[in-house]
N, C-alpha and C positions, 0 to 999 in steps of 0.2 A: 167633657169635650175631648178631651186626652185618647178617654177609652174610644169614644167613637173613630178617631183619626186610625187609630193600631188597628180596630174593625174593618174601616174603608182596605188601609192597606194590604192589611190579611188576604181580605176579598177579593184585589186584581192580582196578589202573588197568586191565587185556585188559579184565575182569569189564563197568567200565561203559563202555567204548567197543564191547559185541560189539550191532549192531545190536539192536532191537526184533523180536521175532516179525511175521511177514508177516499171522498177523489182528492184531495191534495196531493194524502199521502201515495194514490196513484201517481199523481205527476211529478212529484218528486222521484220514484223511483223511475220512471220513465226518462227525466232527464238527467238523472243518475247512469243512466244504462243507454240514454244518448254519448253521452262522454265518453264512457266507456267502450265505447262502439269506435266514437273518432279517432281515440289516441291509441286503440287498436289498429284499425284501417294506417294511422298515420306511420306506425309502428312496422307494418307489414309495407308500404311503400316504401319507408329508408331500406327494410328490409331487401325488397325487390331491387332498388336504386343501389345497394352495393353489391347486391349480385352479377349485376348489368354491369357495373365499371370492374370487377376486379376479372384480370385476364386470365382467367383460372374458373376451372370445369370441377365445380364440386359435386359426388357421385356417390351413389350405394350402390353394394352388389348382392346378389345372396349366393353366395359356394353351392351351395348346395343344387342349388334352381339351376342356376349361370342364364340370373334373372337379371338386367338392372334395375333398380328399384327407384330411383332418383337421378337425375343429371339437371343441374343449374342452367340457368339462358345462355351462359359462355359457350356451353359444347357446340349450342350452331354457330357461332362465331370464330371460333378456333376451328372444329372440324369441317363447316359449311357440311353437316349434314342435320337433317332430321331430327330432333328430340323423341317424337314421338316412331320412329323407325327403331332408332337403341333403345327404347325403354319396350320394344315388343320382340326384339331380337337382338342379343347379346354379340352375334357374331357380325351385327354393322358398325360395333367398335372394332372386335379383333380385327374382320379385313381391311381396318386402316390405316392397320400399324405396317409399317415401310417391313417390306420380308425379311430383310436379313436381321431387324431386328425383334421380331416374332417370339424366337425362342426364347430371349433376354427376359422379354416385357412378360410372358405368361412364367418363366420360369420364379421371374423375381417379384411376381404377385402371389406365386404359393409359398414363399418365403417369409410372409406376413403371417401364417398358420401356424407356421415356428416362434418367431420373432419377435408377434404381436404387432406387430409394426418396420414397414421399411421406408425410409427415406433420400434414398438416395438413387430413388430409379430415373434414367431418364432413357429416352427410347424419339424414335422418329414416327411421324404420320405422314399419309397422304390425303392432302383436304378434297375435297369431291371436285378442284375444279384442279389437281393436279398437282397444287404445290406442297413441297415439304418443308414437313415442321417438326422442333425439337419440345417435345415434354419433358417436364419435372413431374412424374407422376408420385406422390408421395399416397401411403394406404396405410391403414389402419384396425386393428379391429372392433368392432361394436360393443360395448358389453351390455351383454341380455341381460334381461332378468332371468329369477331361474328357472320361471316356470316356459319360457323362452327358448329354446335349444340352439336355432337357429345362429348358422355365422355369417354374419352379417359383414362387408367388408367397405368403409369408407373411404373416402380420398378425395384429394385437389388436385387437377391436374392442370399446370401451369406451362404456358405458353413462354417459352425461354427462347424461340427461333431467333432474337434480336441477339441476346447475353450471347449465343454462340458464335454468330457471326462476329460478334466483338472480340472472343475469345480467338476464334480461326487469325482474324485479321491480326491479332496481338500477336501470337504464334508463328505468324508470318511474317510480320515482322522484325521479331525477336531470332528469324532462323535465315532470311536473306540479307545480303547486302543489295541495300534501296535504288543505289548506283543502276548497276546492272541485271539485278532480279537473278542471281542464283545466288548458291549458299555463301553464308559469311563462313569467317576463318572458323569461330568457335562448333557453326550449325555442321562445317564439311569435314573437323578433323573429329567430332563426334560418329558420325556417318562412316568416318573411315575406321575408326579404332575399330567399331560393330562387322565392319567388311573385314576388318583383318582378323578380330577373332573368329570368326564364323569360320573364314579360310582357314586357319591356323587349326579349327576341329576336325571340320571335315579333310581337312588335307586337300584344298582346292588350289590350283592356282589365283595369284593376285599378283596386279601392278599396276606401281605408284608412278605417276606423270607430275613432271612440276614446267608451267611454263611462262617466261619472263617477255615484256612486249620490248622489241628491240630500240631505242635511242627515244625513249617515252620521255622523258625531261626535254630531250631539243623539239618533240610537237609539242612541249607545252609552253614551253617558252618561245616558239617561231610563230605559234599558229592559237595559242592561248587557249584557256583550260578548259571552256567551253568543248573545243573539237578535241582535246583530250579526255574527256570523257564521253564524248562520241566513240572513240577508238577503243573505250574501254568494253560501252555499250555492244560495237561490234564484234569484236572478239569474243565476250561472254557468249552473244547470238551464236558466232560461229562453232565454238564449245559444245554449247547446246544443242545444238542442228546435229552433230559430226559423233558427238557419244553415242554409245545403243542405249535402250532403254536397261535401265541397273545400272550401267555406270553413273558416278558422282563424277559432281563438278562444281567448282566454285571459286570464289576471288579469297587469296588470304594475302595478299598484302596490296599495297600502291596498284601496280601493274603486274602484280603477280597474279595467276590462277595455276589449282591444283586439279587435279584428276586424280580416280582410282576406278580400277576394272578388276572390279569380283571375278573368278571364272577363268581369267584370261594372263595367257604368258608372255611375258616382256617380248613376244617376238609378236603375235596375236596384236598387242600394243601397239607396238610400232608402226603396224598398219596404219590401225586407226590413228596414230599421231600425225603420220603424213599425209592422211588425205584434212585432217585440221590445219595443217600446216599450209595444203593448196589451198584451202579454203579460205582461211588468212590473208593468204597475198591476194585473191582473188579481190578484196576490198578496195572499194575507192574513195578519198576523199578530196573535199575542195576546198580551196580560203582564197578568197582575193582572185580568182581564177586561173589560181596554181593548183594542181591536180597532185596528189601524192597516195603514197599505200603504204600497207605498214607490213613487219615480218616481227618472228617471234623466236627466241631461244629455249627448245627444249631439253629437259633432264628426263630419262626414265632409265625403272628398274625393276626388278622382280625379286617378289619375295621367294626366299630360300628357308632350306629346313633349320638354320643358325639364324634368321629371324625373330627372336622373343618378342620384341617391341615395333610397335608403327615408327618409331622413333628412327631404328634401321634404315628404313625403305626412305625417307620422309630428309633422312644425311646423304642417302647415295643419292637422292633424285637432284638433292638440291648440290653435292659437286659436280656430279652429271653435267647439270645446265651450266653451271660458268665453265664447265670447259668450253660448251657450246659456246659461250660468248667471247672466251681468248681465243678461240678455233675461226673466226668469223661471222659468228650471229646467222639466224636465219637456218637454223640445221637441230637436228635433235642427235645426243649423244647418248650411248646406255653406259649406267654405269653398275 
């Protein structure tokens, strides 16, 4: 009975080790190679899907062709031009690089044939409907195999036009006073030190203006800080209006603003300080419907061959102006 039972069971271990019928084994490998298909397919959509969201134009090129050989969905969206226009001619990328920066962008892509790689390009475009934009274009080279020759050149080219303007506006920032919108003390006496060596090489003339708003404490306390800074506003205005272009200008204290004219002789200066001076008084203000104006004591002076330092010019401008103000306010002295 024993033997029979080890019989039986012998006989169904044959039973499930006797292969699979051959259409089984068809359909098994069929939905073996279903699967296979879908998590393919599914694979190639996340693929597509972060192509589509990342703001960056990934590309091939070939040196040799000046083919492109690739460009990802981003470049019509960055460039608003054509995929299939750049991937048949190479030069509906170059002409969209912004011209002055052409020579940068082609120079510092043959840079990568040295380098093997550059990363630190950025460069400007114009999108086909007129706007400009800032790239990161970072490149790469391929490596072939050997039977391969071919230089093959990759990269992501990233859409940074936001990070600049964040950068610009930082910068800006960082170089006015928010007040009145010209330079702060640190952005104007940078500005000046560069005018005064420049002068000091060339052997150019230069001069230093320093101008103080005349009884700025009694509008602030008569008429409150509000239309004190109105007056600050306007004066800077009238600064700006009254200099040429190259001259600097900017607030370095309370109610102080400085000037500096590259080029130009303490006489040349003076000109230009009195027609700022008319332009100043020309201002009107009102509180309460009392009407008032304001006046200003200037200091200027010219730099000389015993000049070494900004510092100089920067002492005389600023005894200059209090004599202007124990002299009567409203007058510019040279000093």
């Amino acid at each position: 009975m024993a033997a029979r039972v080890t019989a039986k069971s012998h006989s169904c271990n044959m039973v499930n080790n006797t292969p699979p019928p051959e259409a089984a084994q068809t359909l098994l490998a069929l939905l073996h190679a279903q699967g296979e298909v879908a998590r393919l397919s599914e694979r190639e959509q996340l693929y597509s899907s972060l192509l589509d969201s990342v703001n960056a134009a990934l590309w091939a090129f070939d040196w040799e062709t000046r083919q492109v050989l690739y460009v990802s969905p981003a470049y019509e969206r960055i460039f608003g031009r054509s995929i299939g226009l750049v991937l048949a001619d190479y030069n509906e990328w170059r002409d969209s690089i912004y011209p002055d920066d052409l020579e940068y962008a082609e120079r510092s892509l043959a840079q990568v044939l040295v380098d093997g790689a550059v990363e630190d390009r950025e460069y400007r475009i114009i999108t086909s409907d007129g706007q400009l934009r800032w790239l990161s274009d970072k490149c790469f080279i391929k490596h072939q195999s050997a039977q391969d020759q071919r230089v093959i050149i990759v990269g992501i080219a990233e859409d940074i036009t936001e990070k600049k303007h964040l950068e610009g506006e930082l910068q800006r920032l960082a170089t006015i006073d928010v007040l009145t919108q010209s330079s702060n003390r640190r952005h104007f006496f940078e500005c000046a030190q560069q005018a005064f060596e420049n002068a000091r090489q060339d052997g150019s003339p230069l001069a230093f203006l320093l101008l103080d708003i005349d009884d700025f404490k009694h509008i602030n306390d008569t008429y409150g800080h509000q239309k004190g800074d109105q007056v600050l506003q306007r004066v800077a205005d009238s600064g700006k209006a009254t200099l040429r272009r190259g001259d600097l200008f900017g607030r370095i204290g309370g109610e102080e603003f400085a000037a500096v004219f590259p080029g130009c002789t303490a006489q040349v200066a003076e000109q230009i300080a009195e027609r700022l001076q008319r332009e100043i008084q020309r201002q009107s203000f009102s509180h309460g419907g009392h009407v008032y104006g304001v006046t200003v004591s200037q200091g200027l002076t010219g730099m000389t061959e015993d000049d070494q330092l900004l510092d100089k010019l920067f002492a005389r401008a600023d005894a200059a102006m209090y004599r202007a103000k124990r002299q009567g306010k409203n007058r510019i002295v040279r000093g």
